[in-house]
N, C-alpha and C positions, 0 to 999 in steps of 0.2 A: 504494500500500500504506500502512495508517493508522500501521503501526510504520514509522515512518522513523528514523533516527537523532537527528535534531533531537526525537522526540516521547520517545525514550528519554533524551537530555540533560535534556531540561527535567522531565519525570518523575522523573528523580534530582535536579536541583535544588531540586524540589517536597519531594518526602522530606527531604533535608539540612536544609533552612530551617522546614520544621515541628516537625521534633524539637528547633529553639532552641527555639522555644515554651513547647515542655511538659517539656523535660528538668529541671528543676526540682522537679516536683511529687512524683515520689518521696522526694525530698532533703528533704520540710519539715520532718518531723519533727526530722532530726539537723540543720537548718540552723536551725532555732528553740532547739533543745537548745544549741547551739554556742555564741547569739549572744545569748542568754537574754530570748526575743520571743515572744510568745504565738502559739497557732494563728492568730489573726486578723490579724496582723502578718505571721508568716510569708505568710498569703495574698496579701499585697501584692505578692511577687514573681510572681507571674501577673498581679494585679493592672493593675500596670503597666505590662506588654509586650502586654497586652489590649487598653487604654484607649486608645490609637494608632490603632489597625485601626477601633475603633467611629468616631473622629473621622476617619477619612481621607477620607470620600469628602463632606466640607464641607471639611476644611485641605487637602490634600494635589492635591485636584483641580484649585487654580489654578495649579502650574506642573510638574505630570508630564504633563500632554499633548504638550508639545514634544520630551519624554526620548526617544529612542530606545528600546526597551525594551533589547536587550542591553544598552546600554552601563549606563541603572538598572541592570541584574542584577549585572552585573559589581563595579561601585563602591562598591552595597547589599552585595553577597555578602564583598568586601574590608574593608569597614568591621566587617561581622559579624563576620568568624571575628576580625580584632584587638581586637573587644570580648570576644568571649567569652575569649582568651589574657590579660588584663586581669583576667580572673576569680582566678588564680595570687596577685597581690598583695592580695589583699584581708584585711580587716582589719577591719572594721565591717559592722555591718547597713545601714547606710545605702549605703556603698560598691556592698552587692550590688542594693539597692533603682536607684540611679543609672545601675547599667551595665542593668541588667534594662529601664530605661527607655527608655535608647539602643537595646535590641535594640526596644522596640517603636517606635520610629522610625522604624527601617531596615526591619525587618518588613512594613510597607501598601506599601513599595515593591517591594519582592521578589515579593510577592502578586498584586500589581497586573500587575507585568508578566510575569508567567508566566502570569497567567490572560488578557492580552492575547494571549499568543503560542498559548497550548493557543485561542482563539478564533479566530484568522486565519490557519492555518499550515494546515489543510484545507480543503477544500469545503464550504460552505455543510450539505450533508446527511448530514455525516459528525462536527459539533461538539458535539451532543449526549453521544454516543459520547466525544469527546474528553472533553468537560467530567466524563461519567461516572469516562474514569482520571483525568483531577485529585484530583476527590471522594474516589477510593480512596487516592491517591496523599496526598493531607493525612491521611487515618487511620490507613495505615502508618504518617506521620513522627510526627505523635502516640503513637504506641505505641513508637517507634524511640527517642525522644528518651527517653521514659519510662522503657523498660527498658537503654540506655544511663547513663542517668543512676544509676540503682540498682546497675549490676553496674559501673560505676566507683568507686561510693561507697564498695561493698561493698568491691571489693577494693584499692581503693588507698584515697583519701580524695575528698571532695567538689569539690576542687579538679579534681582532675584527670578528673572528668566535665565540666566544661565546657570545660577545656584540649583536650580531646580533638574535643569538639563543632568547638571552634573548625577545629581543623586538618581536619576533615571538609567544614568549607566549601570549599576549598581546589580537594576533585576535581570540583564543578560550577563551579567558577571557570574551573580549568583546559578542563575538557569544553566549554564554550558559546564558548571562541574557534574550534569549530570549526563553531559553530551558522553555516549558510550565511544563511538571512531574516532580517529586522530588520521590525520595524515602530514604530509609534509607540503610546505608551500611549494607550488608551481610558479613561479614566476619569472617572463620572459625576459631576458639581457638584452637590452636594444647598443648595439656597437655602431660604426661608422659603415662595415663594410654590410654588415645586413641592411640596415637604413637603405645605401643604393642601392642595394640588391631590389629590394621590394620596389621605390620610387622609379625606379628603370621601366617598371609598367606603368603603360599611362592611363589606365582605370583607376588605380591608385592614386595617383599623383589629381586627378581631379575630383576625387572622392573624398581625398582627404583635406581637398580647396573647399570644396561644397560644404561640407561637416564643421572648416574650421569657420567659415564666414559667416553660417547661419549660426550658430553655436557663440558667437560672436556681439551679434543683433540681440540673440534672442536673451544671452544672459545680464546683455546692457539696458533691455529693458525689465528685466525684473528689480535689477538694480536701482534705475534712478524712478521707475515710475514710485514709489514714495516719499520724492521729492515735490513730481510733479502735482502728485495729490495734495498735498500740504500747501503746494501754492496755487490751488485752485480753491481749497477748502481750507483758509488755515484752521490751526485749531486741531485737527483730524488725528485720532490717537492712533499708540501700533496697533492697539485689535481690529479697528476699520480696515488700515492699511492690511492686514496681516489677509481679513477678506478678498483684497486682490487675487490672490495665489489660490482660493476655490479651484480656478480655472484648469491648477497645474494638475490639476487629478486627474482631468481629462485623459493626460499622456499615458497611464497606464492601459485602459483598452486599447487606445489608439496602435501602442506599443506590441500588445499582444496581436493585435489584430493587421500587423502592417504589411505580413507576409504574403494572409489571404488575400492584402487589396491590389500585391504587387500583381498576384497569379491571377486577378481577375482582371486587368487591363493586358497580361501578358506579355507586360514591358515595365523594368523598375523605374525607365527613364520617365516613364509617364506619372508612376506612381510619386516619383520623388518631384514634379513641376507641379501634381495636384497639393500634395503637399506646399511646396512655394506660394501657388498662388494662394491658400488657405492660411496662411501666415502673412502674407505680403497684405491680405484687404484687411488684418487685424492691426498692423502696423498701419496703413494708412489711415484707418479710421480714426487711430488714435488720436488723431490730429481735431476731433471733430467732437467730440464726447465729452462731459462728467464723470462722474464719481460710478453711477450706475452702466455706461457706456464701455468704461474703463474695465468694470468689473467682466461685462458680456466680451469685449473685446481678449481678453486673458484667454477665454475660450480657444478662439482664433488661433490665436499664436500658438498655445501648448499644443493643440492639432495637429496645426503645420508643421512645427517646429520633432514632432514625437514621431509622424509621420518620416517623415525625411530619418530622423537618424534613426528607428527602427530598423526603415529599408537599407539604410547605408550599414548598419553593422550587421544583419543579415547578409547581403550580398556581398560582403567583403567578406564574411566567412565561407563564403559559398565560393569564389573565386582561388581564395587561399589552397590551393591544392600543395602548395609547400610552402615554408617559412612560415606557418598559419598562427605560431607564439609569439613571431615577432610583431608580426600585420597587427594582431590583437594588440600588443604593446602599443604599436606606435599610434593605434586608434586613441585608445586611452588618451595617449599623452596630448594628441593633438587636441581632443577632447576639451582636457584640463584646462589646458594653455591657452586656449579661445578663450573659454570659460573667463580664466584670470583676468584675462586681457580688456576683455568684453564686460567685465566688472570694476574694470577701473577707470580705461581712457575715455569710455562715454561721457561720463561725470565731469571731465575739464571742457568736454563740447558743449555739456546742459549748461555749467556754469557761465561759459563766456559768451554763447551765442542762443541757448534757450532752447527747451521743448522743442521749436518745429523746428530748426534747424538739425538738432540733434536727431529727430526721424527722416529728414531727407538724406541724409549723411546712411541711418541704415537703409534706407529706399534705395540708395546708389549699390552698398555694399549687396544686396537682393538681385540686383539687376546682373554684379557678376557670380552670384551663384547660379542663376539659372545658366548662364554660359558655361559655365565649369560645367553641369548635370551635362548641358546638350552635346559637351563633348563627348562623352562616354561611348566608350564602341563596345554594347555589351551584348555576349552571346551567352548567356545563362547555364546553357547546357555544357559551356566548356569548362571548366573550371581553368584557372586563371588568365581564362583568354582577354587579351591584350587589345 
């Protein structure tokens, strides 16, 4: 049976350790208000618990092979929740920037070996399926972290949403000494000569354009749209703000279900432009809405945005008929790396030139992703055909 107890521990451990992540990002605005830091400062504290994950699979892969995975999880998960109770003292911006750091540390390890265990803890023909709840399972904690962080903010203080976060580590701490398998992390080494190796193909090389660009938009507006709210609405607490992110739940069917929509156009190129343009009328609309606008528009985005990389980490696994640990890798990192990026330099756009300017800036960066998709010469049936 594919629910075992072990597959519902680490399932909860998945959710716990996601929502460090992103439990922040409702908080910017009163955490930049507090600390007197611009949006683009503020965005640093994603920033940096990003910028870990993107570098893990070149640092991190020469000595978590040997780790056991429980025992990472465990030591990863103990270090976490006493950084995040750490959060309680804090007193400077830099302070929260340093420990946000530490969470991204610890973070590629937690990651690393749950996605070890959701990979060897069933049958071979059953991992798919597994790796399916993972993907859900990091959306929920996404959105958990999100709206925890908001309705702590709200009703006590900022503090005490991460204070809280912390002692949440605690019950997957607790739960996985009962986890019965162990194995040893898998984790891919990305080198210089593998890198070309893979980039030598040009389905790659524009898959991993499309994935960084949108992934790019799309994490810059989760980011500063709690700015934007706040200047449209001043006043407007994190748990309002924290409502934004409803939307991001979407991406979990969307996610599961992105394979079926590829195999029913019969073309991922198709799948991956429907995708675009189901992001792109959410991005522009944004230009045109309120508070309630804002909220339907989120919709939009996490669609498009879940669509697209669904298909893109699908068909890149599908492609991979060799190097298929490293391709993995270098997904990830470019992942991350958007991510970080895309959570930081928006925020100096919002601040100097404003809202609309800052969506024509991703409207442009949109227009070369679909170039990048349209490049793709993809023959499905071949595996890594070029």
């Amino acid at each position: 049976m594919i629910f075992s107890r072990n597959l519902v521990v680490l399932l909860i451990a998945t959710v716990v350790s996601f929502s460090t992540l992103y439990i922040p990002q409702p908080m910017l605005p009163l955490l930049a208000e507090t600390f007197g830091v611009s949006a683009g400062e503020a965005g640093l504290l994603m920033t940096v618990a990003m910028l870990p994950l993107a570098l893990a699979p070149v640092a991190y892969g020469y000595f978590l092979q040997a780790i056991p995975a429980r025992l990472m999880l465990m030591v990863a998960l103990s270090l976490l929740a006493f950084d995040q109770l750490c959060f309680y003292f804090v007193t400077e911006f830099w302070q929260l920037i340093g420990l946000r750091l530490i969470q991204g540390l610890l973070l590629p390890a937690i990651f690393t070996s749950l996605m070890t265990y959701f990979a060897t803890m069933v049958p071979k023909g059953q991992v798919r399926r597994v790796m399916g709840f993972y993907i859900g399972a990091t959306i929920l904690g996404g959105f958990v972290g999100r709206l925890a962080g908001g309705i702590f903010a709200s009703s006590f203080d900022w503090r005490t949403a991460f204070v809280v976060m912390g002692l949440a580590q605690l019950l997957p701490l607790i739960l996985l000494t009962s986890v019965e398998s162990d194995t040893d992390i898998n984790f891919a080494r990305l080198d210089s000569k593998s890198i070309s190796r893979v980039l030598r193909n040009r389905n790659y090389r524009f898959m991993f354009l499309a994935l960084a660009s949108i992934f790019f938009v799309f994490s810059g507006i989760l980011n500063i749209i709690p700015f934007h709210l706040q200047d449209i609405n001043p006043g407007t607490t994190p748990f309002l703000i924290s409502m934004l992110y409803l939307g991001y739940l979407v991406g979990a069917p969307v996610s599961f279900f992105s394979d079926s929509i590829s195999r029913m156009f019969n073309d991922d190129r198709k799948s991956l432009m429907l995708g675009l343009v189901i992001h792109a009328f959410g991005l522009v609309m944004l230009l045109f809405v309120a508070f309630q606008g804002l909220l339907m528009m989120m919709f939009f985005l996490a669609a498009g945005f879940f669509l697209i990389h669904g298909t893109l980490s699908g068909l890149v696994n599908h492609l991979a008929s060799e190097h298929k640990a490293v391709v993995n890798g270098l997904y990830v990192s470019i992942y991350y790396i958007s991510g970080a990026l895309g959570s930081w330099l928006p925020g100096y756009v919002y601040d100097q030139f404003g809202w609309g300017s800052m969506i024509l800036v991703f409207a442009l960066i949109l227009v070369f992703t679909a170039w990048y998709i349209l490049q793709l010469r993809l023959d499905t049936n071949k595996p890594g055909s070029a």
